[in-house]
C-alpha positions as CSV (number, residue, x, y, z in Angstrom):
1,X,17.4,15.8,21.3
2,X,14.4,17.7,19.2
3,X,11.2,16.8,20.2
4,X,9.9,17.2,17.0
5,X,12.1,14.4,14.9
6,X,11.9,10.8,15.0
7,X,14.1,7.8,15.0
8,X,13.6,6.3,11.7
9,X,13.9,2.0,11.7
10,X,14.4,0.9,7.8
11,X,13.1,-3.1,7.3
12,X,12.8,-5.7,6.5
13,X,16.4,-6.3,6.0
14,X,17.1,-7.9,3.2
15,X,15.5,-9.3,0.3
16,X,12.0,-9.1,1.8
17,X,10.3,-7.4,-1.3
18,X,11.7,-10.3,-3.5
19,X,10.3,-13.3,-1.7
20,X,9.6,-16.3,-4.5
21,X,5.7,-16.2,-5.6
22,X,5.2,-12.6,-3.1
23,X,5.0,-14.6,-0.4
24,X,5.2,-12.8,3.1
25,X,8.1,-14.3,5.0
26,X,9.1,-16.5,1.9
27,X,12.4,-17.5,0.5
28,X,14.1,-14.6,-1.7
29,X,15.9,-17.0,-4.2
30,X,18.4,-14.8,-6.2
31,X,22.5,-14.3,-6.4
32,X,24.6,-12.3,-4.3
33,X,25.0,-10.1,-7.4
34,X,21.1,-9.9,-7.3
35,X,20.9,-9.4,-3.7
36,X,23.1,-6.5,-3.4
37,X,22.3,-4.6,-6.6
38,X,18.6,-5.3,-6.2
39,X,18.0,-5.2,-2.5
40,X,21.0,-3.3,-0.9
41,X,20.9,-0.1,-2.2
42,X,18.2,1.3,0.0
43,X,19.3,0.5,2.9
44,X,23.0,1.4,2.5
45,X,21.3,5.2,0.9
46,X,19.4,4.7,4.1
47,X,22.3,4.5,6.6
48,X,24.2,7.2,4.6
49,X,21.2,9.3,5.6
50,X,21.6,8.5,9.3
51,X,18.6,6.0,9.9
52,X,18.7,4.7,13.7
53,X,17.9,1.0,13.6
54,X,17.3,-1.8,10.7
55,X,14.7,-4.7,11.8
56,X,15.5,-8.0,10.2
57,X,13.5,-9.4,7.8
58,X,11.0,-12.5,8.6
59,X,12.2,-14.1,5.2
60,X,15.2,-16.1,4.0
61,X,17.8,-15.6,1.3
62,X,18.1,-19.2,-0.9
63,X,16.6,-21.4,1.8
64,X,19.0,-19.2,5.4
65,X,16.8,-17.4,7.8
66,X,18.2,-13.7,8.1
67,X,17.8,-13.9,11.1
68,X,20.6,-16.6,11.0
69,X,22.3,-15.1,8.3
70,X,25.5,-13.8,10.5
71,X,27.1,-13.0,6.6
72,X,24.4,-10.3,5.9
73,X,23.8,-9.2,9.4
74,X,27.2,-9.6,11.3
75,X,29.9,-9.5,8.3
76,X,28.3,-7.0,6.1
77,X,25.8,-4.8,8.0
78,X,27.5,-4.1,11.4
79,X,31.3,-4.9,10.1
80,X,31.6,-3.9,6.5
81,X,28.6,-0.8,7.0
82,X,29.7,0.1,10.1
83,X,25.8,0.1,10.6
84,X,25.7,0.8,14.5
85,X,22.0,0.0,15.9
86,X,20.4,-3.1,14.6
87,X,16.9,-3.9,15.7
88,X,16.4,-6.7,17.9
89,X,12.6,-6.1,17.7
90,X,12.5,-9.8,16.0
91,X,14.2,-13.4,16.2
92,X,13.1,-16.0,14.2
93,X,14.1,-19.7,14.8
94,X,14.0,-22.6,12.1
95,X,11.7,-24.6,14.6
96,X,9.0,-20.9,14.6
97,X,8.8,-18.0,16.1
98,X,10.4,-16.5,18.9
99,X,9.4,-12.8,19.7
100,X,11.8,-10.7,20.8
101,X,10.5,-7.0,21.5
102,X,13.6,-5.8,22.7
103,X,16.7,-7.6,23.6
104,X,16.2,-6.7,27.6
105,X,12.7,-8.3,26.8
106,X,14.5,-11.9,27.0
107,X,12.1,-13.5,29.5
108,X,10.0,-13.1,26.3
109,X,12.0,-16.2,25.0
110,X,9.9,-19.5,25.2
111,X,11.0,-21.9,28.2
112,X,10.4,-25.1,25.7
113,X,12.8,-24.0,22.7
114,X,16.4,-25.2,23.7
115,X,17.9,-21.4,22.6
116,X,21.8,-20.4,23.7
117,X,22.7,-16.6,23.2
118,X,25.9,-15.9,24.1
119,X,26.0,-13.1,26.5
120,X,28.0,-11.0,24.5
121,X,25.6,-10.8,21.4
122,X,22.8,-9.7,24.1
123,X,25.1,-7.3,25.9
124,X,26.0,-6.3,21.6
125,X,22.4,-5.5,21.3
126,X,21.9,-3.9,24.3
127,X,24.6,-1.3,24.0
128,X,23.1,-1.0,20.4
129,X,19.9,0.2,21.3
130,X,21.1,2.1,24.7
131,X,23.2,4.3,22.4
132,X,19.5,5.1,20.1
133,X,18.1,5.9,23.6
134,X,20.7,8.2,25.2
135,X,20.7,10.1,21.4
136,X,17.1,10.5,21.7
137,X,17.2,11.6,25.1
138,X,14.8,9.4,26.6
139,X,16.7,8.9,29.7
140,X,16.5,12.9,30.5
141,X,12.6,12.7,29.2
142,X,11.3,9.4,29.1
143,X,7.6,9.7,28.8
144,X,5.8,10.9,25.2
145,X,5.5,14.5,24.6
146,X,1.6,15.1,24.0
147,X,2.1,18.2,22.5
148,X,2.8,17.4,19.1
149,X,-0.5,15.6,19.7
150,X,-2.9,18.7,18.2
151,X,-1.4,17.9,14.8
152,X,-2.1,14.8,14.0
153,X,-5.3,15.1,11.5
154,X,-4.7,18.7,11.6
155,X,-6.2,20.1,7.8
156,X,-2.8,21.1,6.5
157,X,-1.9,17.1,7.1
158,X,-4.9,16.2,5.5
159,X,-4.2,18.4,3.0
160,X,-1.0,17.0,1.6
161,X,-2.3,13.3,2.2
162,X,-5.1,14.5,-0.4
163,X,-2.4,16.3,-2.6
164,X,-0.5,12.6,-2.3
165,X,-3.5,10.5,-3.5
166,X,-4.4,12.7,-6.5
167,X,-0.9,12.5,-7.6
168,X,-0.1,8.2,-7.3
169,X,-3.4,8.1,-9.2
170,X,-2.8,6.3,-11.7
171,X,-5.1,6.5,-15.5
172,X,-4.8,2.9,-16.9
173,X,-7.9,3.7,-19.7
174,X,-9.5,6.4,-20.5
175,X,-12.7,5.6,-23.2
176,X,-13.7,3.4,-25.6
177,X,-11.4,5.1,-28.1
178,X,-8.8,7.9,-27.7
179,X,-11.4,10.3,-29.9
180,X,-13.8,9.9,-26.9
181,X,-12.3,9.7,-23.6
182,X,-14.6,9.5,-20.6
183,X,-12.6,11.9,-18.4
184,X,-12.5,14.3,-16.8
185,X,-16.3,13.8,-15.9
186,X,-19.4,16.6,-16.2
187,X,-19.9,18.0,-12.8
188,X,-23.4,18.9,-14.1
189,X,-24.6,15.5,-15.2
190,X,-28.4,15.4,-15.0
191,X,-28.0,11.5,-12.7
192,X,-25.4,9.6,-11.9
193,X,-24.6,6.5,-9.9
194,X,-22.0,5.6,-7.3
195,X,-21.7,1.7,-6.9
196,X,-20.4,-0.8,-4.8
197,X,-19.5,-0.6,-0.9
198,X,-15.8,0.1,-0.9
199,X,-17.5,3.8,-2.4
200,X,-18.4,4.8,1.1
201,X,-15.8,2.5,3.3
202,X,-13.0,4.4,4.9
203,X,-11.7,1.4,6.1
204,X,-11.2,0.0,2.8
205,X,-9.6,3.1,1.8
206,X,-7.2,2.8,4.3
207,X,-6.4,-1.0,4.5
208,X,-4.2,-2.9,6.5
209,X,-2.3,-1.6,9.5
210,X,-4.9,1.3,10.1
211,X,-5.8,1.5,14.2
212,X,-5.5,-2.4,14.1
213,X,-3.2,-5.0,12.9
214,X,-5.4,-5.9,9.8
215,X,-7.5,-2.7,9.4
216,X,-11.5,-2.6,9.9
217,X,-13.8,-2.4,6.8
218,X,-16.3,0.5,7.4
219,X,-16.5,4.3,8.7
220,X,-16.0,3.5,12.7
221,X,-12.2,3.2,12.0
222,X,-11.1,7.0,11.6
223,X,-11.9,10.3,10.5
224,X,-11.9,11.1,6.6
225,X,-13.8,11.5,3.4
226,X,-14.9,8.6,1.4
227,X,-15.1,8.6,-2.4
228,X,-18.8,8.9,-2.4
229,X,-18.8,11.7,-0.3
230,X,-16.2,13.6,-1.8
231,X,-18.6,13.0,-5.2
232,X,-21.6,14.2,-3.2
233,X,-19.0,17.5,-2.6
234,X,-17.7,17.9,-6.2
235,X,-21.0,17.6,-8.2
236,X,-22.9,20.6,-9.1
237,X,-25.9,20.9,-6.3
238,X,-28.5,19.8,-9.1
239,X,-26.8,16.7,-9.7
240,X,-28.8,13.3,-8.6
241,X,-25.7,11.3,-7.0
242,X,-27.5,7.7,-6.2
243,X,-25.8,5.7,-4.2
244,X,-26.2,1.6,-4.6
245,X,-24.0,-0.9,-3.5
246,X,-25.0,-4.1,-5.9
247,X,-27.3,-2.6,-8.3
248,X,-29.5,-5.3,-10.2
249,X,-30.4,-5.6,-14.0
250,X,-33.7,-4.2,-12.8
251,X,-32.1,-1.2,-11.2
252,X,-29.9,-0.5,-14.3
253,X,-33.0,-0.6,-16.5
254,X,-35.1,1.6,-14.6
255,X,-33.1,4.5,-14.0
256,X,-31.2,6.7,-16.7
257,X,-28.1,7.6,-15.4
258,X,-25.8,9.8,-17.4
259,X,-22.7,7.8,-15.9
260,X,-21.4,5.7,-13.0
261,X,-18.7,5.6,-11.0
262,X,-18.0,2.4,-9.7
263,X,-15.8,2.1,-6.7
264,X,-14.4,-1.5,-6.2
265,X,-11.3,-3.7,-4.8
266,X,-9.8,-5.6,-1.7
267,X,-10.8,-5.8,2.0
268,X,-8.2,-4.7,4.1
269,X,-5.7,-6.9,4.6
270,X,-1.7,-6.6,6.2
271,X,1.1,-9.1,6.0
272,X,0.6,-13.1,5.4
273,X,-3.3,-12.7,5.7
274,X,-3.0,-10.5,2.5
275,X,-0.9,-13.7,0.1
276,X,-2.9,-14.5,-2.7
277,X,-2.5,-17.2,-5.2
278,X,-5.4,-15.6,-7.6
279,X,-5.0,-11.8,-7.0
280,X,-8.7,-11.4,-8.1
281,X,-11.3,-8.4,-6.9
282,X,-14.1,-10.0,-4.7
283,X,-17.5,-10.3,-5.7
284,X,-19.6,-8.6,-5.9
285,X,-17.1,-6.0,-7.6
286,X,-16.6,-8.1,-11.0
287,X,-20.1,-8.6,-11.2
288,X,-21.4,-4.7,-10.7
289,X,-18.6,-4.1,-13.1
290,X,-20.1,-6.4,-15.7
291,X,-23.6,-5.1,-15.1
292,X,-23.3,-1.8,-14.6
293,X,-20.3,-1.0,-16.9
294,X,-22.7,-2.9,-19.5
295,X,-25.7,-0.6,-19.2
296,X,-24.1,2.8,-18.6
297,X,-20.8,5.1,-19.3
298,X,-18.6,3.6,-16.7
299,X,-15.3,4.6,-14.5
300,X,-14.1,1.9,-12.4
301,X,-12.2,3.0,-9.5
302,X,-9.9,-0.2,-8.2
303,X,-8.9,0.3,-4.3
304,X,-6.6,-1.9,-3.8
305,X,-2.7,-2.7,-2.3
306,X,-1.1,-4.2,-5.5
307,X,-2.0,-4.6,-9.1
308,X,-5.3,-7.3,-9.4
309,X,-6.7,-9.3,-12.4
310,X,-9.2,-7.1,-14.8
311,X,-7.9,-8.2,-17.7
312,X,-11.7,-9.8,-18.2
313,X,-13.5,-6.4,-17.8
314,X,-11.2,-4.0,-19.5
315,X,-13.4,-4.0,-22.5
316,X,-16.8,-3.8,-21.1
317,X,-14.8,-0.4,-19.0
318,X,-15.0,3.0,-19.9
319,X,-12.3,4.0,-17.9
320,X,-9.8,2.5,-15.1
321,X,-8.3,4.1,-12.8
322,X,-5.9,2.3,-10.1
323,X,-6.3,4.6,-6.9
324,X,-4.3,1.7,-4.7
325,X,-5.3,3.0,-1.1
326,X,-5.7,6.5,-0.6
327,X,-6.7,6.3,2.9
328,X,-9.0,9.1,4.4
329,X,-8.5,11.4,1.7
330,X,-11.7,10.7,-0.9
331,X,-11.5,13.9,-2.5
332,X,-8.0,13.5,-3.7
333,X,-9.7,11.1,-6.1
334,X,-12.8,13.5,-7.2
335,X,-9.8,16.0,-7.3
336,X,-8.8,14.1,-10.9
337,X,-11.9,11.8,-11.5
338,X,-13.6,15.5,-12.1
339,X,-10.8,17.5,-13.3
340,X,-10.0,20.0,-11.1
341,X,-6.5,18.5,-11.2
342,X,-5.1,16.3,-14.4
343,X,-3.8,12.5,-13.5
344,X,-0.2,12.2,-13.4
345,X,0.7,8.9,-11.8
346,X,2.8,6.4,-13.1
347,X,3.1,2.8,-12.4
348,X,5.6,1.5,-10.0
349,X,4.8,-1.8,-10.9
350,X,4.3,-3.9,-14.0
351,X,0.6,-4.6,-14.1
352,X,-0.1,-8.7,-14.9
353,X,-2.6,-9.9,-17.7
354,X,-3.1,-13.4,-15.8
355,X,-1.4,-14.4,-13.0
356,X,0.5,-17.1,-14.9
357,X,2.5,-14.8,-16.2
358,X,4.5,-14.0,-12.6
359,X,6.5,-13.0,-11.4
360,X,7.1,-10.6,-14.6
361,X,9.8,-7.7,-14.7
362,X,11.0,-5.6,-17.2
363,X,13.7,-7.1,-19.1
364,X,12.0,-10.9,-19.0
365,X,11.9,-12.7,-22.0
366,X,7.8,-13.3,-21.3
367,X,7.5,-9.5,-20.7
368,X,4.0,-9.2,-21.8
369,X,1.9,-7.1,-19.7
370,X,-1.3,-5.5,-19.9
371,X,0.2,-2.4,-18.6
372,X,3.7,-2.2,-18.4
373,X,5.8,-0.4,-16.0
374,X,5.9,2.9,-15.9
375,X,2.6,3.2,-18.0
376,X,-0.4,5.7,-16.8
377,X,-2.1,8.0,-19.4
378,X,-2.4,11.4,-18.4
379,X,-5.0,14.5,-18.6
380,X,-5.4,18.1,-18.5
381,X,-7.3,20.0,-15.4
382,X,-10.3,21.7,-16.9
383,X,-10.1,25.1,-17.6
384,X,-11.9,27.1,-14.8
């Protein structure tokens, strides 16, 4: 055993990315070819690589719970994979949810349901996750070494999380035209604004399954650097940085900023709680878009965990830039926004014009996308 490695669990075994409509726990409706050419590949590259358990997935493949599916889990992943350790972490029913934390859990199962497990599956599942026990060691040193515990937040982890975010940045527009791009921005701007609340929330940074279940909007979460703060770092020490949440016509009229940044998206969300049928940005991020982003220079900075509508306010934007969640590292976003480093980041995903349109991959005969895969503009650092 080596105290400093972990044992890896892939999920959600199978099909659970492919869901019909996104939804969490949905039904993936595709072909064994598609299955196993789509979905498979990652988890057989997975095992290859000597992962120690595979949780099964919530979802169903065409209308079977996987959980029920003994083809993919019996036949293919133990048998065919020789896959040794499956997790038992989960067990879904068709009548709901039984959970099922580990499989010598079982007084876990509900008295009411009318449930028969063969005591050879349990004594299957028990062996299974014995054997990731005794390989870990935990029967020689069962209790949580604590002194690993100094590293977590340490700066050199912070500093490849910032590294991370200003890399997955991704430029979807930069200017008006591509004469007069927008970035990288003047550090020695005379005033500039920072709008909107998800500028100075590490929680929304963050998102889901941060500390809780569903994350925590504000700065009480965690330790890190918001986006306004890292701005407040970044700008030359003449530089006005005003910071307003929901600026009003008013506002924007009396003040003459030389540019904003505005910093918008999602509330943290994680699992079924985060399906959406509309995929919009909540107010009042399309309206402090509209107003400021019609007043003033303008880059919109869109936190959020998957592409959303803006289609309506591409035009009235300067600049876009899709910084998904980059979690307590702010200033891996001023790192590009300012151009001490130069955007790289791709998209890993098609990026929608309406929501009509999905689901939309490459290769569909509708394939028209505001942004298509693979798309992000790019820039150079400035010369120091």
């Amino acid at each position: 055993m080596h105290r400093n490695k972990v044992a890896a669990c892939a999920k959600h075994y199978l099909g659970d990315g492919g869901t019909h409509l996104g939804v969490d726990e949905g039904d993936t409706i595709i072909d064994a070819k598609g299955l196993f050419s789509i979905h498979m590949p990652a988890y057989c590259d997975s095992i290859i690589k000597g992962v120690s358990t595979i949780m099964t997935s919530y979802s169903s493949w065409n209308g079977v719970k996987m959980h029920k599916n003994r083809f993919l889990v019996t036949d293919y992943l133990k048998n065919t994979l020789k896959f040794r350790v499956t997790s038992a972490s989960r067990i879904t029913l068709i009548h709901g949810r039984i959970h099922l934390q580990t499989v010598h859990h079982s007084s876990n199962l509900p008295s009411q349901e009318q449930v028969f497990i063969p005591m050879r599956r349990v004594n299957d599942a028990v062996k299974r996750i014995l054997r990731v026990k005794f390989t870990m060691g935990l029967f020689e040193n069962p209790l949580a070494d604590y002194s690993y515990a100094k590293y977590l937040g340490c700066q050199e982890h912070r500093d490849l999380a910032r590294e991370a975010v200003r890399k997955s940045l991704v430029l979807l527009k930069n200017g008006k035209s591509v004469e007069n791009p927008l970035l990288p921005l003047s550090k020695k701007a005379s005033k500039i604004l920072v709008a909107v609340s998800h500028a100075d929330n590490l929680g929304n940074q963050c998102g889901g399954w941060t500390i809780q279940w569903q994350g925590l909007s504000g700065n009480n979460l965690t330790a890190g650097t918001t986006i306004l703060s890292a701005v407040k770092t970044t700008v030359d020490p003449r530089t006005q940085v005003v910071y307003n949440e929901n600026p009003d016509d008013k506002y924007m009229k009396s003040n003459k900023f030389d540019y904003a940044i505005v910093v918008v998206g999602e509330y943290p969300y994680a699992e079924f709680l985060g399906d959406s049928s509309n995929l919009t940005i909540p107010e009042p991020g399309p309206t402090t878009i509209n107003r400021v982003c019609g007043s003033v220079k303008c880059v919109v900075v869109l936190i959020t965990g998957r592409p959303v509508v803006v289609q309506p306010y591409v035009e009235t934007i300067d600049a876009l830039v899709a910084a998904w969640l980059p979690g307590t590292e702010g200033q891996g976003v001023t790192d590009v926004l300012f151009g001490d480093h130069g955007f790289a980041g791709k998209l890993a995903r098609t990026w929608f014009k309406t929501v009509d349109q999905l689901p939309m991959n490459v290769g569909d005969p509708h394939y028209d996308p505001l942004y298509p895969f693979g798309f992000g503009l790019t820039t150079e650092p400035r010369k120091k």
